[in-house]
N, C-alpha and C positions, 0 to 999 in steps of 0.2 A: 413734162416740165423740164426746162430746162436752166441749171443752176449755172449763175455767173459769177467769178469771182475777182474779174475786174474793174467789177463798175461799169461793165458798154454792153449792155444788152444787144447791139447793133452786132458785136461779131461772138454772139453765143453758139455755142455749138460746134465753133472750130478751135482748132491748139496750134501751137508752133509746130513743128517739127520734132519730133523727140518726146515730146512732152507727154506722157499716159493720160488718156484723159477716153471720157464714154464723149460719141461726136454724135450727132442725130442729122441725116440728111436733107432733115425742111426744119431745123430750128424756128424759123420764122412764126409757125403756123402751134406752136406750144407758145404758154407764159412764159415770160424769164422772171427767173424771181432771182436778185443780189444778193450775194452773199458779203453782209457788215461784216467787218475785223472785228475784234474782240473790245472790251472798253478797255481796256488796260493797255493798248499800244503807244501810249506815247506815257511819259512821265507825272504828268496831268490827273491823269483818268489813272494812275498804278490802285490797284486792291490792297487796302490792309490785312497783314499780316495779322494772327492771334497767336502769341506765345503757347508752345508745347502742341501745336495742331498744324500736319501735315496736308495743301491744298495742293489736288491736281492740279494741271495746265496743258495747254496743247497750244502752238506758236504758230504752229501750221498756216491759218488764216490770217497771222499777222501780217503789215503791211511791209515791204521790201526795206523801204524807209520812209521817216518823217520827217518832221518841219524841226524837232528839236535833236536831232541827230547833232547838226553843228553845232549847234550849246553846250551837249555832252563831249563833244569833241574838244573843245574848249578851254574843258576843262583839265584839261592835262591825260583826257583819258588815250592810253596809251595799246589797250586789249585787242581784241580782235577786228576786223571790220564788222561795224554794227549793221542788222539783216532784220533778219527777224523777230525784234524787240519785243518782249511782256514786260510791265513793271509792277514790281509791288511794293507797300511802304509797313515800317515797322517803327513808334516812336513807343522807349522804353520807358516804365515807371522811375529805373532804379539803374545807375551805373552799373554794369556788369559784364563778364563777359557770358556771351552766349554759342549755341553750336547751331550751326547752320547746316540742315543737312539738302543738299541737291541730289536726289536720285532719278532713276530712269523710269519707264511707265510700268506698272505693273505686269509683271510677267516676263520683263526685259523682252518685249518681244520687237519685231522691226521696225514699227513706230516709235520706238523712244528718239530719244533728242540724242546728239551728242552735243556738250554744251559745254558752256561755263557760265559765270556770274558775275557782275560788274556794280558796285556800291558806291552811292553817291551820299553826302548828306545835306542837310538846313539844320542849324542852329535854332537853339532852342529861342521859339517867338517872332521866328523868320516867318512862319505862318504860309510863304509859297513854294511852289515848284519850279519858281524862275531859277535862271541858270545865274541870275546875279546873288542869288542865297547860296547857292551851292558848291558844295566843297566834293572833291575825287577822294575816294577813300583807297581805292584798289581794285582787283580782277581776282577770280577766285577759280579753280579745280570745277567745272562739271559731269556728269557722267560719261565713261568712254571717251574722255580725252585725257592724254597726258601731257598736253604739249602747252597747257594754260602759262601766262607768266603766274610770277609771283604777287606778292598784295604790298601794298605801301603799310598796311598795319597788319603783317605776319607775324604771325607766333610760334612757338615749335611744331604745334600742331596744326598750322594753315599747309593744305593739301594733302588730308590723311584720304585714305583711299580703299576704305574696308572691304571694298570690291570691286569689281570694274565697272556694274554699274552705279554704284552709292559712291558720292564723295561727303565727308564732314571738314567743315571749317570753324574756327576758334575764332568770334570776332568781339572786342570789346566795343559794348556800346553805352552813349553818354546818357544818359538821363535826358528826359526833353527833348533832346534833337528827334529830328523825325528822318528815319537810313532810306532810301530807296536802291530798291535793289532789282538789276535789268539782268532778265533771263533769254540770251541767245543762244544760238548754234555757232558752233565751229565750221567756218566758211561756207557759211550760207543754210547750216541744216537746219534741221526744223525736225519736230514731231510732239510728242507725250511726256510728264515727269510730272516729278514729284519734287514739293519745295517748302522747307517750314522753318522755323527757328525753335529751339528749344534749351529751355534749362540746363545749363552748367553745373554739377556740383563741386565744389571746388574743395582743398583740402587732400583729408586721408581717404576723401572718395574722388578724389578726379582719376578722371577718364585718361589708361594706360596704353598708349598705342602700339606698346609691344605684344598687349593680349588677342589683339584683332588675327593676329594670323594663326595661333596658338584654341583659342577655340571659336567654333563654329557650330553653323545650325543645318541640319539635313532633313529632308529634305526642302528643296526650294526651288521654285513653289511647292506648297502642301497642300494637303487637303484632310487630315485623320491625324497623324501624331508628327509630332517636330522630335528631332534627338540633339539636345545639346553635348557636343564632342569637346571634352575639355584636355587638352595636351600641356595648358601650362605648367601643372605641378602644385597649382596653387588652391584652395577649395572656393568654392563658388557660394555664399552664402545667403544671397537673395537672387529669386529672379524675379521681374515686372516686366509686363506685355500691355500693352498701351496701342490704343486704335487711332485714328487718323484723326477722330475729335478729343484726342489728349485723354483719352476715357482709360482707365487702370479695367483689362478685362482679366487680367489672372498677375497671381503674385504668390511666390512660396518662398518661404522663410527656413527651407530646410538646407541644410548643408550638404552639399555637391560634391564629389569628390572626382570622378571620371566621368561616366555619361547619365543624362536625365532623358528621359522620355516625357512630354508633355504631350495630353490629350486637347486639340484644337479641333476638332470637330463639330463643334456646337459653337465658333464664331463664324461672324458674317464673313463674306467675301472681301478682299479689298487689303491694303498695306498696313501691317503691324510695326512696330517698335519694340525690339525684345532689350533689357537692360539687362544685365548679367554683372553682378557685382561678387570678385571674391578678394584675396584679403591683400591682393595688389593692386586692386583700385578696379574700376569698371572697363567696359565694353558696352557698346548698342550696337545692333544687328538689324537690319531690315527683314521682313520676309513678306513674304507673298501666300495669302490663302486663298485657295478655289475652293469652298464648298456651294 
């Protein structure tokens, strides 16, 4: 079998020059079967988002460009050259602000993306994806880049960077309006990540960006116990671990002082969300578990 992923079955089986790729010397005399791009490549076709739940992606198969690239362009957008586009959309019940988090594939391994993020919106009752409804919000920090611009609606904390694969973004979003938000590579890359929006607590609990460098989680990836290494000085007085479907799979209410040992050996595979709250406001942490 021979897979094609330009759409010309007539020149399956050969590559440019340079390009890695498996070649088969009678292509001809195998099926070719196309390889469709993803439904999410153009703005149109973006997947909604659900609040507090992290969805993989992979751009790879996305198409170079599309028909509504100029429209985006258009629109004052000013980021990187647009490649290889995913879109997804998120319309909020309830004015607020929220955290956006873009990280890299599970395991950071050499398929992730280097990327960033690019948010557009429609007004609430606009009801489309044309570019005559939409407004340019900004360009955001993705994983393993630093060289993102900044966002038209920045706040202290747009381009916190808890690690060099995870970035979090601070975005206020309006009620009703519906945000689309375009996941590329940084000149031209492509590959794996991770992408959700989640809850803000705002207040005597919001999220301290100066705790992110002060404690951390070892190992990462895991696979048996996690050790939360706490250098701030400050006590740690809840923790909650939360899976990819927003699901609470561990939570302790004990008071932290320097390091915790937690037993993960008994969850699934796949990306967690660790919250770490002490009495100078929060931190969230990614990690990675192989069981």
């Amino acid at each position: 079998i021979v897979f094609d992923s330009d759409g010309d079955c007539t020149n399956a089986g050969t590559t440019a020059a340079g390009v890695p790729t498996v070649v088969l010397l009678n292509p001809s005399t195998y099926p070719c079967i196309v390889i469709t791009g993803p439904v999410n490549d153009s703005i149109c076709g973006a997947l909604p988002l659900t609040l507090n739940t992290l969805i993989s992606g992979d751009n790879t198969d996305a198409a170079v460009s599309d028909a509504d690239d100029a429209n985006i362009l258009a629109l004052g957008y000013t980021c990187f050259t647009l490649n290889n586009t995913l879109w997804y959309s998120y319309t909020p019940a309830t004015s607020d602000t929220v955290e956006v988090v873009f990280g890299s594939a599970p395991f950071a391994d050499p398929t992730s993306i280097a990327g960033w993020f690019g948010v557009v919106s429609a007004p609430t009752g606009a009801g489309s994806c044309s570019s005559g409804a939409l407004a340019y919000e900004g360009c955001y920090y993705g994983p393993f880049n630093a060289t993102a611009s900044g966002s038209a609606t920045a706040d202290p904390y747009d381009g916190i960077i808890p690690t060099a694969d995870t970035t979090i973004n601070h975005i206020f979003l309006t009620a009703g309006n519906t945000y689309y938000f375009l996941i590329d590579g940084v000149a031209g890359d492509f590959g794996e990540f991770t992408f959700g929006i989640r809850s803000l607590v705002t207040g005597v609990n919001e999220i301290n960006a100066a705790l992110d460098s002060k404690i951390t989680l070892f190992p990462n990836p895991a696979s048996d116990m996690i050790t939360i290494n706490n250098l701030s000085g400050a006590k740690i007085t809840n923790v909650t671990i939360t899976n990819a479907l927003g699901q609470s799979v561990y939570n302790s209410q004990n008071t932290i002082s320097l390091n915790e040992k937690i037993n993960v050996s008994t969850f699934n595979s796949g990306v967690y969300s660790v919250k770490i709250q002490t009495e100078q406001g929060i931190t969230v942490k990614n990690i990675v578990l192989q069981n």
